[in-house]
N, C-alpha and C positions, 0 to 999 in steps of 0.2 A: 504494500500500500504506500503512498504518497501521500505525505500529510506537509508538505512546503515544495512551492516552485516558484522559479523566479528565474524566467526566461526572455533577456530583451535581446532586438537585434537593432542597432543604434543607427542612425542614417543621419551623417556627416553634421549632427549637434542640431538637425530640422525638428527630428523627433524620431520617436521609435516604436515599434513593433513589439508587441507582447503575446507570445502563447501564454492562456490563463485559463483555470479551470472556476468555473462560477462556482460550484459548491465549496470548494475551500475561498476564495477571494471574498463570495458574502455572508463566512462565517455559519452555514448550514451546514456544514458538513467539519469535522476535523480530518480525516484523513479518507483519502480517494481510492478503491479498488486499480487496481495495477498491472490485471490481466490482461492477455494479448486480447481477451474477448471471446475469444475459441473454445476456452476451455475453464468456463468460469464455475468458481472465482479462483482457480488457481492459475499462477503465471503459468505455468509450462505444465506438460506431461510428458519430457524428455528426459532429458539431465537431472530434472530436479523431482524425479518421482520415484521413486523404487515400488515394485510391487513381492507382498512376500506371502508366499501360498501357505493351505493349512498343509498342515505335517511337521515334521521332525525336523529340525534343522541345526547347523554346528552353528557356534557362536563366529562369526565375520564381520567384519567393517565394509560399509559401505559410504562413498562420496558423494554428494549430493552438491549439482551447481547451478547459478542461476548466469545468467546473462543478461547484461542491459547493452543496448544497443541505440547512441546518440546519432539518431538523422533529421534533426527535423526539416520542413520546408523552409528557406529564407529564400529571397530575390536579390538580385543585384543591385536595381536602383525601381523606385516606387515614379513613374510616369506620370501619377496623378498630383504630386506633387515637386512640383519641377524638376522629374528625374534627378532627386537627389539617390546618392549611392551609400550602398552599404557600406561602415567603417568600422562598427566592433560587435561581439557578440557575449553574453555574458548570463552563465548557465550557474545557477545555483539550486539545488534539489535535496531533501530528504526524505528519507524511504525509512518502513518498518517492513519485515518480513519474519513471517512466523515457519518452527519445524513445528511440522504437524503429523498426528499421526490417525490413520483412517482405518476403522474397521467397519469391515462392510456387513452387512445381514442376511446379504441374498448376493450370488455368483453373479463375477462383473469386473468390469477393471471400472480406473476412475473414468468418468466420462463427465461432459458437460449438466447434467439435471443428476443433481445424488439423491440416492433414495433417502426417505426421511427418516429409514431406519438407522441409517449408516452414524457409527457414532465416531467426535472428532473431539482428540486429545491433542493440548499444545503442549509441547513439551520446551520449544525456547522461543525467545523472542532475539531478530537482531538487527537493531538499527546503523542506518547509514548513512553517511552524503557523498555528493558530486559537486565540483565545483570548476567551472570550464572560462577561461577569457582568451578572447580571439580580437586580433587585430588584422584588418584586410584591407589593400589598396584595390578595389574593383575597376582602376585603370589598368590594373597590370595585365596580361594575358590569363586563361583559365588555365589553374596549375600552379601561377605563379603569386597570388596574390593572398596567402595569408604570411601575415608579415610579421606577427609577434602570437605565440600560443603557449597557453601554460594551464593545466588541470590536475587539482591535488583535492582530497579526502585531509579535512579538519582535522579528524583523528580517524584512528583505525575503526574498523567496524566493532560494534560494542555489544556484546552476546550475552543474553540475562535470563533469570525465569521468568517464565509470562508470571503477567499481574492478576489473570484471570484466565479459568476455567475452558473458556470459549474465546472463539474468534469474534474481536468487535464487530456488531454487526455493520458499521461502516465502511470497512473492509473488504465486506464481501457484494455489497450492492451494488446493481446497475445505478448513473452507469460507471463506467471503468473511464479510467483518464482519456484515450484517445477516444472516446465518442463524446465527452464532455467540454475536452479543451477549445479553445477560440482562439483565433490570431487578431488582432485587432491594432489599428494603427492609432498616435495619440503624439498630435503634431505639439509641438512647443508655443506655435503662434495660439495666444487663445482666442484670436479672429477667428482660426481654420475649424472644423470639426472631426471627432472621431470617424475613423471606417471600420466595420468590419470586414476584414479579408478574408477571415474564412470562418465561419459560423460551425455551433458545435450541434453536433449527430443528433446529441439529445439533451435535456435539457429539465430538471424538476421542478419547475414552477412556471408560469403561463408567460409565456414570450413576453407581454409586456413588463413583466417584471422583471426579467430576466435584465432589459434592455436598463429599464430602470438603474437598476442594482451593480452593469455594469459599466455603464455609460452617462449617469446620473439623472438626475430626476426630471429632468426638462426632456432627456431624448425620445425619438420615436425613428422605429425602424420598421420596415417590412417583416415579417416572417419569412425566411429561406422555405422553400419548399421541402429541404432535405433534412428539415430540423424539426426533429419528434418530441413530444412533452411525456417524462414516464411517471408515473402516478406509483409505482410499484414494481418491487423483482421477484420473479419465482428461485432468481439463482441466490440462496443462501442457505449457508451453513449453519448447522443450530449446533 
């Protein structure tokens, strides 16, 4: 789960770009599910799953890993405002993630819908962060234009007993960070006004509020066509 982001991509001191997730930004949510979406609500069912049948078995170690993978979209230079170009980029993140352990009630591997039999033990909890700054000259050819990079971890990952019993249930709710994040532009000039560039998948409260809450209380936007309001998730774990 993601319970802090802080994601701008700066364009030459005009203003900047922010991916932002509404539920942590207007304080509804503390921390944001982190699954790919596929297979919720857990990140992965590769690397990071073991499965262990019933029978007999010798005592073994097993490693379990996760993968995070930084792509986001950024542009070169924004057209609608005098093709200013991109100059720095600066990624700050915190993640929890929990080991958990799953026993099921009925034959099955893990799959996306778990029976509501299946019962789930936390056994650790291990928080983390990312921190990423990027300098780029978007005159230079493609290739050649990050000009100063540097990304370090505050401290080491920090491995403890969960605090509780179960997985928060915020953790486990639609929706998950990529159908909820926005890109959104937030010029310097306070003549100019906000855009959104890219609108998020889905969305837990009724678009005007949404708009509200992120773009302050005077704004009004269209609805995106491609952006659903969810009232409710079937994907959670009890």
């Amino acid at each position: 789960a993601c319970n802090y982001m802080y994601l701008e991509n700066d364009y030459e001191q005009r203003g900047s770009s922010y991916w932002e997730f509404h539920p942590l930004k207007s304080g509804r949510r503390q921390l944001m599910n982190d699954s790919d979406g596929r297979m919720y609500p857990f990140y992965s069912v590769t690397q990071s799953v073991h499965t262990i049948r019933v029978g007999h078995h010798w005592k073994t170690n097993k490693e379990l890993q996760i993968k995070d993978y930084f792509h986001p979209s950024v542009v070169w230079e924004l057209p609608y405002s005098g093709r200013v170009r991109l100059t720095d980029i600066h990624r700050q993140q915190q993640f929890l993630i929990w080991l958990v352990a799953v026993r099921h009630r009925r034959r099955g591997v893990l799959t996306e819908a778990q029976s509501p039999a299946d019962e789930v033990h936390v056994l650790k909890k291990i928080r983390w962060d990312y921190n990423l700054r990027m300098k780029v000259d978007s005159h230079l050819p493609v290739g050649e234009r990050v000009r100063w990079f540097t990304e370090y971890q505050s401290e080491p990952p920090q491995v403890s007993e969960p605090d509780e019993a179960h997985l928060p249930e915020e953790s486990t709710k639609a929706p998950h960070c990529n159908a909820a994040q926005s890109l959104i532009w937030y010029p310097r000039d306070p003549d100019r006004y906000q855009r959104i560039l890219v609108p998020p998948k889905q969305i837990i409260v009724p678009w005007s509020q949404w708009v509200r809450e992120m773009l302050g209380s005077k704004s009004r936007r269209r609805k995106p066509a491609e952006t659903a309001e969810i009232r409710w998730s079937p994907y959670l774990v009890q």
